[in-house]
N, C-alpha and C positions, 0 to 999 in steps of 0.2 A: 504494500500500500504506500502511495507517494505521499510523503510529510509537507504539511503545507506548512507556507511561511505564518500563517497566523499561528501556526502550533508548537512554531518556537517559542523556546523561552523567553520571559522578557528581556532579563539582563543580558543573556545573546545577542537582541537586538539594540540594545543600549549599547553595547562592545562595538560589534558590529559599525554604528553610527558613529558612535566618536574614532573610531579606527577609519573611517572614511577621512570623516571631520582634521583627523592628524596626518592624514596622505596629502586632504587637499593644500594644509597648510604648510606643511614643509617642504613636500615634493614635488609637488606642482607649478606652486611658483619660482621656483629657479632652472625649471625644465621651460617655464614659458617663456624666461627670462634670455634660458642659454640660444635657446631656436631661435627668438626673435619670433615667440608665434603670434602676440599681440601686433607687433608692427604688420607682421602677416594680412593676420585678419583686417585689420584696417585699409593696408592696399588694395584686399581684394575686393573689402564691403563698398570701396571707395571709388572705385572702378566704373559700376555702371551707374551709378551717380553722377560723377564727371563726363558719362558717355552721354547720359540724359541731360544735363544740363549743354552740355555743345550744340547737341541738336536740339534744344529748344534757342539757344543765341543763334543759329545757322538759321535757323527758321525767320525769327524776328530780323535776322537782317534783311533776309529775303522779302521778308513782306514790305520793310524799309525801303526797299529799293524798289518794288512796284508801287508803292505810294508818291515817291520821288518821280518815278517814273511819270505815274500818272499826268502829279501836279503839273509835269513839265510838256506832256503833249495832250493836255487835255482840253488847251485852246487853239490849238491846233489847227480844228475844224472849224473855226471861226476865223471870219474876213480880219486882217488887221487894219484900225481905222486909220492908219498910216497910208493904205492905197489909196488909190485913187477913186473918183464916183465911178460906180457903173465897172467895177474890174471885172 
């Protein structure tokens, strides 16, 4: 018959927990420290963030530049009152 976890002892679990509790603390962080896993993590969360935001400024310029665009041919199609009557 398989022993479930609720059927451990308590103090097992209490061992258990703080023996986690003393890996996380001593071991872990100088293992995060040696790899550089935090710097890690951070390039790679950081990544499509800065990909997103490029293409959101790549965007807005382009729209920049069809507004620009616009304003500069969009009297275009009107006489300028510089010609002459009747052009």
């Amino acid at each position: 018959m398989p022993v479930s976890f609720l059927a451990v002892d308590y103090r097992l679990k209490v061992a258990a927990y703080y023996g986690i509790l003393i890996f996380l603390g001593l071991f872990l962080r100088p293992l995060i420290e040696k790899f550089a896993l935090d710097e890690l993590y951070h390039a790679v969360t950081r990544a499509p963030f800065r990909r997103m935001m490029e293409r959101e400024a790549a965007r807005r310029e382009v729209e920049f530049r069809h507004k620009q665009h616009n304003k500069r041919y969009r009297y275009m199609r009107y006489l300028s009152k510089e010609l002459p009557p009747k052009w």
